[in-house]
N, C-alpha and C positions, 0 to 999 in steps of 0.2 A: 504494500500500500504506500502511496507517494502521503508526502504531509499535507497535503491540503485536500486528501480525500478522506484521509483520518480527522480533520478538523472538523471537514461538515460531517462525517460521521456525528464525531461529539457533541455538537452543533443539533441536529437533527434530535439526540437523546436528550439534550438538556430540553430542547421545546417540548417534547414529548412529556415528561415528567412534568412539565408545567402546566401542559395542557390537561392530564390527568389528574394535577393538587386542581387546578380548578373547576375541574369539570366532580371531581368529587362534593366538593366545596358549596356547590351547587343544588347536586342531588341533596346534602343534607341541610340545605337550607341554610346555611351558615354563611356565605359569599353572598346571598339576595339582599339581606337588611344592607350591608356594609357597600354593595355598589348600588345599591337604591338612594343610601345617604350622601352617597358621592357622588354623583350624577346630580343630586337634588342641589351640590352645591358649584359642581362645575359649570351646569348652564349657567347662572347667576354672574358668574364670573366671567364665562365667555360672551355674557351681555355687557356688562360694564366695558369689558376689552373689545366687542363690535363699536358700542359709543362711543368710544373713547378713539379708535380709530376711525370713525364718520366724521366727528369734532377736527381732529386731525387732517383730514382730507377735505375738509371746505364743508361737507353737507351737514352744517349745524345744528340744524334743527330734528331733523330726524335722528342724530348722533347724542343727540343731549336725551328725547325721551326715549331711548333703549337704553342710555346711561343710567337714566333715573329708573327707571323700568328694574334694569338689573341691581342698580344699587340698593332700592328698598324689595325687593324681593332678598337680596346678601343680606340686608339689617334681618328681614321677617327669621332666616334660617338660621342665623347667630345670636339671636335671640336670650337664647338659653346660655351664653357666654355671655355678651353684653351684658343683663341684667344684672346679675350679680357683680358683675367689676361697677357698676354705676350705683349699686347699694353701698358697697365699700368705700365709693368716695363720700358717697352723702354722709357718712357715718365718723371718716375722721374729717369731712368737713367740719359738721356738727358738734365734734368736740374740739376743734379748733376754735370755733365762738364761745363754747361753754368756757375755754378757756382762757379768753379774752384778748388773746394775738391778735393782731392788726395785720400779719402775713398773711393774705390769704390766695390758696390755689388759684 
């Protein structure tokens, strides 16, 4: 065997095995939730980055609402992160006044 027949050899086995973790992955339902939430958040993203390149090439308008489109669809699915980091500021805000500092965030 020459070395670059042994390569795609090796080449060929490694997709193989890959394509069997995920095709098992699959079957037991374990891969559906995790590329469902990943999808849920890559289009959102790939809408910001179409707007954000329509903005970029002159067509402003129609560029701005798929920017907006995609960015508060990103806020709706981040959600669950946001909220919580925005309770924590309100909290040592909160005891920043209690405590009577003039520094404020």
């Amino acid at each position: 065997m020459k070395g670059s027949e042994k390569y795609m050899k090796n080449r060929n086995n490694g997709t193989a095995i890959v394509l069997i973790v995920v095709g098992a992955l699959m079957l037991f339902g374990l891969f559906a939730p995790l590329f469902g939430k990943l999808m849920g958040l890559l289009f959102p993203i790939l809408m910001v980055a179409l707007g954000y390149y329509g903005i970029r090439r002159g067509r402003v308008l129609i560029g701005t609402i798929i920017l907006a489109f995609g960015a508060f669809s990103l806020l709706a699915k981040l959600s669950w992160f946001i909220a919580p980091l925005l309770g924590i500021a309100l909290v040592i805000f909160g005891i920043s006044l209690l405590k009577g500092k003039k520094n404020y965030y």
